[in-house]
C-alpha positions in Angstrom: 116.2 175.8 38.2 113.4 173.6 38.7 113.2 172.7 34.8 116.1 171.0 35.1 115.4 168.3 36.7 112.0 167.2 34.6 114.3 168.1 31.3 117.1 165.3 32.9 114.7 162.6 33.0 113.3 163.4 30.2 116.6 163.3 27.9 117.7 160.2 29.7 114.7 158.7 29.0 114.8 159.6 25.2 118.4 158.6 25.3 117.7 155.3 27.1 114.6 154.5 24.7 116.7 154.8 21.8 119.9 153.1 22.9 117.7 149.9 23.8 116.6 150.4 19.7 119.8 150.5 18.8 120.9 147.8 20.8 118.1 145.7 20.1 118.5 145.6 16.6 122.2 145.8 15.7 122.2 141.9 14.6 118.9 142.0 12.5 119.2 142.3 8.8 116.1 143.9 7.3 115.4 144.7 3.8 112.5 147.7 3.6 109.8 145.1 3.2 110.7 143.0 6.5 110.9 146.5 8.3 107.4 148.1 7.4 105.3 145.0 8.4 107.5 143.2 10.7 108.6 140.3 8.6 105.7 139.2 9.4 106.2 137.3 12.2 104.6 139.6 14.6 102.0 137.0 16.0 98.7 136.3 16.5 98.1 137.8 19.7 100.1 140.7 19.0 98.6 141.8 16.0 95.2 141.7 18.1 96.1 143.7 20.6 97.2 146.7 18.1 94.4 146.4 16.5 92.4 146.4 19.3 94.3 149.4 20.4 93.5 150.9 17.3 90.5 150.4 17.3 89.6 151.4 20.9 91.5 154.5 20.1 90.0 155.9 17.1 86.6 155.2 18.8 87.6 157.2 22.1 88.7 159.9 19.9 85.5 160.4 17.3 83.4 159.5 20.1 84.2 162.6 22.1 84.4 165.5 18.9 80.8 164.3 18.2 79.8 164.9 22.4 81.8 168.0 22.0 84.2 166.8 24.6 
């Protein structure tokens, strides 16, 4: 009984997450292209921060299998 609750939340956030992609993108027409990089009008500043995040990421993650983390 006390799995229900976390399972609740976590369906209605699933369900909520995908409702707002949904919604968010009923009146955009995309052909494959525009889809896979964005139509490339991501911007600047958003593009660095991914790759930054990439970056940091793939750093934090080879870093520690070489300390043996």
């Amino acid at each position: 009984m006390k799995s229900v609750v976390p399972l609740a939340v976590i369906g209605c956030v699933i369900v909520g997450t995908a409702g707002l992609g949904i919604f968010g993108v009923r009146k955009i027409k995309m052909d494959p292209t525009q889809f896979i990089v964005g139509g490339r009008s991501l911007g600047a500043i958003f593009l660095w921060l991914l790759m930054a995040g990439e970056v940091y990421t793939s750093f934090t993650f080879s870093r520690s299998r070489r300390l043996g983390v």
